[in-house]
C-alpha positions in Angstrom: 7.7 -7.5 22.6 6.6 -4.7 20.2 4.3 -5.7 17.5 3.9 -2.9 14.4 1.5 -2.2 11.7 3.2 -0.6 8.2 1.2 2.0 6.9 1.6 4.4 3.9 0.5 7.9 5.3 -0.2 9.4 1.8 -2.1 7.9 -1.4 0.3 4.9 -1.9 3.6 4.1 -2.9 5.5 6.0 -0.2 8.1 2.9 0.0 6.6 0.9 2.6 7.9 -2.3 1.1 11.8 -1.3 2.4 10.4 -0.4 5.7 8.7 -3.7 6.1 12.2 -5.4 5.2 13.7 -3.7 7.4 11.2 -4.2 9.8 11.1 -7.9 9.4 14.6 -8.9 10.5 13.2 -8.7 13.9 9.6 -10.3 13.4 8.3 -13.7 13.6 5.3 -13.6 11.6 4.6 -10.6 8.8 1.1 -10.4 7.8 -0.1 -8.8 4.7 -3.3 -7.5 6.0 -5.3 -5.8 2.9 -5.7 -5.3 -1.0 -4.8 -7.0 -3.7 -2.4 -7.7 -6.4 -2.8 -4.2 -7.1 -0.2 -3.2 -4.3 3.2 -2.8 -6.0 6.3 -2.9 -3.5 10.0 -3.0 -4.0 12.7 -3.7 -2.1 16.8 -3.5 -2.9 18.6 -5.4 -1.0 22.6 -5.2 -2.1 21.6 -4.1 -5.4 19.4 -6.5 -6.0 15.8 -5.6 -6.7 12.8 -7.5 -5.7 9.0 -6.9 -6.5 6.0 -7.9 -4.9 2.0 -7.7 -5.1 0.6 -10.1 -3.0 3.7 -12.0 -1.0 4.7 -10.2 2.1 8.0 -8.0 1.4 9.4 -9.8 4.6 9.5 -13.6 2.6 13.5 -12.0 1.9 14.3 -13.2 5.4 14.6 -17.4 6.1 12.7 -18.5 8.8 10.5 -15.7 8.8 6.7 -16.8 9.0 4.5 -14.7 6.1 0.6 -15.1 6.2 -1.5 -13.8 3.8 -4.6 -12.7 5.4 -8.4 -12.6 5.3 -8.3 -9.2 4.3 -7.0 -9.7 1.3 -8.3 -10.4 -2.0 -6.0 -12.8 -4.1 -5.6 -13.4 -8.1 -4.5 -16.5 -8.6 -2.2 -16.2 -12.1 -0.4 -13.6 -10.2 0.3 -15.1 -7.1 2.0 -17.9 -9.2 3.6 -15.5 -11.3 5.2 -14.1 -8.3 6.0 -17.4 -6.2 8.0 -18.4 -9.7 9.9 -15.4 -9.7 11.1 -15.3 -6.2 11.8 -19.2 -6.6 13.8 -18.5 -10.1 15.6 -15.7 -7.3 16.9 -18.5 -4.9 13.9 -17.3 -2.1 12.4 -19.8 -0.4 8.6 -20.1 0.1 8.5 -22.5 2.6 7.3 -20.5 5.4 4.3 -18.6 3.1 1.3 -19.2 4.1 -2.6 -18.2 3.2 -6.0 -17.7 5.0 -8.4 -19.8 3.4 -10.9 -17.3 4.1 -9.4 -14.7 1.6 -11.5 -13.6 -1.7 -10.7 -14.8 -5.0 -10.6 -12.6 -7.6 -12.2 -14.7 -10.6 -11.8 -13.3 -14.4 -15.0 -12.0 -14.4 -14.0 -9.7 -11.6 -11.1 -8.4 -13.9 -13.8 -7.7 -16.8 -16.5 -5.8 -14.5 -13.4 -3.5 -13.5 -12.4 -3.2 -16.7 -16.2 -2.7 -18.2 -16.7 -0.3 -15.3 -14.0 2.0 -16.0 -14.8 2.0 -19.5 -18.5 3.0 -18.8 -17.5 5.7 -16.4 -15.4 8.0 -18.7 -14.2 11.4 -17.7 -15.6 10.2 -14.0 -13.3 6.9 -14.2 -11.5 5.8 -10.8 -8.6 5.2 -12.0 -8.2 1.6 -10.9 -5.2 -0.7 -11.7 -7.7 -3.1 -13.9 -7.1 -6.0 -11.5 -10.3 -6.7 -10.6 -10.0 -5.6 -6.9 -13.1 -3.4 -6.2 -15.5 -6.1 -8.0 -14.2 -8.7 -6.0 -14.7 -6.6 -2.5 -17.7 -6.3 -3.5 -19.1 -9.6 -4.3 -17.0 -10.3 -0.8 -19.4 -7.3 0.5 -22.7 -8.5 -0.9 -22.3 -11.7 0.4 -21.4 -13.6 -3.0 -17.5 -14.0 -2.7 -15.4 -17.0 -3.4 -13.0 -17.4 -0.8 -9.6 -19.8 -1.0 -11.4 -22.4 1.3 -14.0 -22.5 -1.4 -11.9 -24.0 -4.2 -11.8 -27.0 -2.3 -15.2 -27.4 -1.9 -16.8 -28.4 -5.0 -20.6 -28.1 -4.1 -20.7 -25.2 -2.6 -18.1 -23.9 -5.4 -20.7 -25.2 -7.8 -23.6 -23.4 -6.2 -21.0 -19.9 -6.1 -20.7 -20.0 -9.5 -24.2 -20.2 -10.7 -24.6 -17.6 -9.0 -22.0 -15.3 -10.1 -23.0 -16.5 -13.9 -26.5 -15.6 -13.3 -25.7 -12.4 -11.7 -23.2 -10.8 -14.2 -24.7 -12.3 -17.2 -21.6 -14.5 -18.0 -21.1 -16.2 -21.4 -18.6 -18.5 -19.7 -20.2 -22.0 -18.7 -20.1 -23.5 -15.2 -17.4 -26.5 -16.3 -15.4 -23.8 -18.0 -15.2 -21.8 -14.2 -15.4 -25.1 -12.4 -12.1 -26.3 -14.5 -10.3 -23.2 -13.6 -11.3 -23.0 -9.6 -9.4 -26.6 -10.2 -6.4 -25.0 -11.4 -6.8 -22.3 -9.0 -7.0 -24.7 -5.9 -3.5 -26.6 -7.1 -2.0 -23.0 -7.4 -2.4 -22.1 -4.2 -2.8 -25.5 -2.0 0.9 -25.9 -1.1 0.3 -22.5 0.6 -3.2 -22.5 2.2 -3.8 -22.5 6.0 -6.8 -24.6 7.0 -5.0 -24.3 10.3 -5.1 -20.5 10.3 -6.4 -20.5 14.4 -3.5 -22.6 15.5 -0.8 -20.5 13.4 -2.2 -16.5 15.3 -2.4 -18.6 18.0 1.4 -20.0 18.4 2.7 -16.6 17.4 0.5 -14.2 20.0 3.5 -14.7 22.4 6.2 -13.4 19.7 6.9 -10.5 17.2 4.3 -9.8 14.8 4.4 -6.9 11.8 1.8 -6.3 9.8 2.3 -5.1 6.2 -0.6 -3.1 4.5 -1.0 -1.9 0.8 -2.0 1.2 -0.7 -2.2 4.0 1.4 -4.3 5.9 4.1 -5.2 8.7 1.3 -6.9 5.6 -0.4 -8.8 4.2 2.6 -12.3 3.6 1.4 -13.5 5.1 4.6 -11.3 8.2 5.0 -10.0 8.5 1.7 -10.5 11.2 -1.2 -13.7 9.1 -2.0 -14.8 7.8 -4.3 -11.4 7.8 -5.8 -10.2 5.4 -3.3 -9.4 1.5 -3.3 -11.5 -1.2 -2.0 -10.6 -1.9 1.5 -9.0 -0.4 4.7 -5.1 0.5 4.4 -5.3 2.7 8.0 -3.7 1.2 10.8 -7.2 -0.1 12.0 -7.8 -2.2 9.3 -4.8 -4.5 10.3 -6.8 -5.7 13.4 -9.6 -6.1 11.0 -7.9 -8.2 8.0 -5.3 -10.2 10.0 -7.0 -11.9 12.8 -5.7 -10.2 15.7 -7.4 -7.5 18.3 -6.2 -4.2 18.4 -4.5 -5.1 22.2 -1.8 -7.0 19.6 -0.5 -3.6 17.7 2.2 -1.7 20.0 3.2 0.9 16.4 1.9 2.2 14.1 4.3 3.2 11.6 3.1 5.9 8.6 5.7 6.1 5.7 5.4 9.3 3.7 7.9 10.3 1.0 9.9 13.8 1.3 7.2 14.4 -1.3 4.0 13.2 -2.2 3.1 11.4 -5.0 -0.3 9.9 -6.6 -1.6 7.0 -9.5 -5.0 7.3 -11.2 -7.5 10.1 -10.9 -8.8 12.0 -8.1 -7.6 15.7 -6.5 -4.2 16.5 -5.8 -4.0 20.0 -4.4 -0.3 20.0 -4.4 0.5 18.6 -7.4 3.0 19.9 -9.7 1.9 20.1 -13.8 5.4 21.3 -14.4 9.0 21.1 -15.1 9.6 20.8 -11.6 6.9 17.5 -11.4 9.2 16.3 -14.1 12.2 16.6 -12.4 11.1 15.0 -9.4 9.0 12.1 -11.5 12.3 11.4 -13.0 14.9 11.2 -9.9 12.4 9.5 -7.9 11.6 6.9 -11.1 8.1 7.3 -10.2 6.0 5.1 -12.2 3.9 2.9 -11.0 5.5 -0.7 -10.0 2.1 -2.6 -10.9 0.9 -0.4 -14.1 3.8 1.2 -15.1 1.9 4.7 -15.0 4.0 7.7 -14.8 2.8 8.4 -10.9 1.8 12.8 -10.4 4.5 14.4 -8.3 3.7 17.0 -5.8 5.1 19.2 -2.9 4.8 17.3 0.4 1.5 17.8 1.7 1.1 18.9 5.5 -2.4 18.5 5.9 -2.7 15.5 4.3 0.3 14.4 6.7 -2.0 15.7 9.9 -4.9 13.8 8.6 -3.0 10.4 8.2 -1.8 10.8 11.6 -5.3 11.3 13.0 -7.0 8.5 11.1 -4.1 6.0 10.5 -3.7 6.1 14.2 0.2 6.4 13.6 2.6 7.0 16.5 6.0 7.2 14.6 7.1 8.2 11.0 9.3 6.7 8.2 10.0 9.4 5.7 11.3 8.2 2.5 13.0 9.4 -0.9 14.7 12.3 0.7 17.4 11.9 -1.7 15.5 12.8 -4.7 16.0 16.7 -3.3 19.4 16.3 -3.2 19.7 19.0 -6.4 16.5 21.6 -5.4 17.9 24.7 -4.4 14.6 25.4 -2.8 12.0 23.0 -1.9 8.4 24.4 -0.7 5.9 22.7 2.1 2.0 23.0 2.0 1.3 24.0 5.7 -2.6 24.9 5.1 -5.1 25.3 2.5 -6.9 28.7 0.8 -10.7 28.3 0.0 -10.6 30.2 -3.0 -14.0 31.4 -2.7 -14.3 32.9 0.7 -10.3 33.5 2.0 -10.5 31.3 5.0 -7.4 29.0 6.0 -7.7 25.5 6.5 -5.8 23.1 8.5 -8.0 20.1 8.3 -8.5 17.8 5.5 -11.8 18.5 3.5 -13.1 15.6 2.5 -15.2 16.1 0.0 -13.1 15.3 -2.8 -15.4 17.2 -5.2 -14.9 20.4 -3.2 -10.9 20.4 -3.8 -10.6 22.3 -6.7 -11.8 25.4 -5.0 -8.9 25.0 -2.2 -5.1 25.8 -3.2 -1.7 25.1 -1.4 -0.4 27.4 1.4 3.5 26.8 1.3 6.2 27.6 3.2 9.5 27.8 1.7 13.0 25.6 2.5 16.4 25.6 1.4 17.5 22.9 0.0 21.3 21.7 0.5 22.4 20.8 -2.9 24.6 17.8 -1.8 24.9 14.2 -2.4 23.4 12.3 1.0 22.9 8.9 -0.1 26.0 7.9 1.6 25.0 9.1 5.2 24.7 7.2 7.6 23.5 9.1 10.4 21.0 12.2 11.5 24.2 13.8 12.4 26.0 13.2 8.8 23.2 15.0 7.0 23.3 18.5 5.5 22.1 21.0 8.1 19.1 22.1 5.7 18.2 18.4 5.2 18.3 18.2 9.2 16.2 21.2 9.8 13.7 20.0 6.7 13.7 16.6 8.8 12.6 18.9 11.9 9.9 20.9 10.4 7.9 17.4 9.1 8.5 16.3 12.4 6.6 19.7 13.9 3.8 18.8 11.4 3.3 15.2 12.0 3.0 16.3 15.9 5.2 12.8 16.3 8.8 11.2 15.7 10.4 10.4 12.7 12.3 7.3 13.6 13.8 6.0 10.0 14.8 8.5 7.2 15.8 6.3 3.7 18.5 8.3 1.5 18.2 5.7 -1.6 16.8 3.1 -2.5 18.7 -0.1 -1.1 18.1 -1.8 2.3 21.3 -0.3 3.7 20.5 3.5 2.9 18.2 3.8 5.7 19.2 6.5 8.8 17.6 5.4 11.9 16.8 8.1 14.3 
């Protein structure tokens, strides 16, 4: 038995969606263990492309048991949104299931994040507008809704009062009552009040758990404060599924061949250029939840080291390695220049305010201006894409096990 935690090992949308599908054809029970329905992930499967924000990207596979856990904070419209789509899709739900102790995100969480965007101006977060970091917060401070609480009408009643005399809310408490109501026959077919019996019957078999976001983002050991709500590092699957850390066997990180990053915050590789473009375009990297054309950078070796250290990964997933498939040369950040004193640095800084003083040190790769999509093995690859395969390897100081040359399930080399 080898259970695994999916974790993206830069600032998000490194693919970890496909590596969870591919992961899940030999799990039991997938667990999304964190965020919200901010989390945008995609997976091709013949062709056929398939979005998700809050379901776990393993519901593809019959018989395969997906929990939504207490770590994660759930919108309501959205999660029926998505249920109808996969239905309208032939997919059957049958086997989904929810922790009632999961935060709601209520409207007026959408508005605060909204409001508090608007209010911060040039020193905005960058947020998807989904309401995520208000409703960690109330979970925080103690004033959460959770799932189980939709069914509870007095305390639900005593919940709201309080959230209306906290925020200030024009909306009346029947108006919030009557849509907890609607909320609570969204999501009953699906919620868990058996939760301890389900982790229970499946500690003896294959568990993966699926986080969102990335390690970049972690509120902890992020580029704070421009960081999400909630814990995407391999820890924080312990933390927001249920199970002790004596359950996880892997940790997998996922990092593209590149790096990539939504919303504000520094970016010390990032690419303002034609060559950002190019890559932004063969990649297709806009955001699957906002839409948001996503920055493009060169890969990023000390954010890679960093991820490794704090994600507590022990193998590596590198993704999009394709999109290089026309760069006659294609340049590595190994190390960091402090602009105002010289030195070299090979640890993260984290004091995101700090970064605009530090600028990339690169090493420089040929490319191997060919067509790899088709290969199916290490072997099949390009000797330059072999020998770039090698040095990320050398960085991340441990194996790359799964190399993805497009987009669908079956482009995937494993090592």
């Amino acid at each position: 038995m080898v259970n695994k935690v999916i974790v993206g090992a830069q600032w998000g949308d490194e693919g970890k969606a496909k590596i969870t599908d591919l992961m899940s054809a030999n799990a039991d029970l997938i667990i999304r263990y964190q965020g919200g329905c901010n989390a945008g992930h995609t997976v091709v499967v013949n062709g056929k492309t398939f979005k998700f924000h809050l379901i776990p990207s393993g519901i593809l596979y019959s018989g395969k048991t997906c929990f939504l856990g207490a770590g994660i904070v759930l919108h309501p419209e959205t999660f029926q949104k998505e249920i109808t789509d996969l239905k309208e899709q032939g997919i059957s739900l049958s086997t989904l299931k929810i922790s009632p102790l999961a935060a709601v995100t209520m409207p007026y969480h959408i508005e605060l994040d909204g409001a508090n965007e608007k209010k911060a101006g040039k020193n905005k977060i960058g947020t998807t507008g989904k309401g995520i970091g208000p409703t960690y917060t109330d979970k925080i401070s103690r004033h959460g809704i959770r799932v189980e609480d939709l069914f509870s009408k007095d305390i639900l009643g005593i919940k709201i009062e309080d959230a209306i005399s906290r925020f200030d809310l024009k909306t009346t408490k029947s108006e919030l009552m009557e849509k907890c109501s609607e909320y609570a026959e969204i999501l009953s077919p699906y919620v868990d009040f058996n939760w301890q019996s389900t982790l229970r019957k499946f500690k003896s078999k294959k568990l993966l758990f699926e986080g969102a976001q990335g390690i970049m983002l972690d509120i902890d050991y992020g580029t704070y404060p421009y960081v999400t709500s909630s814990n995407p590092i391999g820890g924080g699957a312990c933390v927001g599924s249920g199970y002790g850390p004596k359950m996880i066997d892997e940790v997998i990180g996922v990092s593209k061949a590149y790096i990539t990053r939504v919303g504000e915050g520094p970016f010390i590789t990032e690419l303002d250029n034609e060559i950002g473009t190019k890559i932004r375009e063969i990649g297709h990297e806009f955001g699957t939840t906002t839409g948001r054309p996503r920055r493009c950078g060169w890969f990023d070796g000390v954010v890679a080291r960093y991820g490794v250290l704090v994600g507590g990964l022990t193998q590596m997933a590198i993704t999009k390695l394709d999109v290089f498939d026309t760069f006659d040369e294609i340049k590595l950040c190994v190390a960091y220049k402090d602009t105002r004193n010289g030195n070299i640095m090979y640890d993260y800084p984290t004091n995101a305010f700090e970064h605009k003083y530090f600028e990339p040190v690169y090493e420089t790769h040929a490319g191997w201006m060919q067509d790899i999509s088709n290969c199916k093995s290490f072997d099949e690859l390009p000797q330059n894409a072999k020998k770039y395969i090698k040095r990320l390897e050398e960085i991340f100081e441990i194996p790359i096990k799964i190399v993805s040359v497009g987009a669908d399930r079956e482009q995937t080399i494993l090592l």
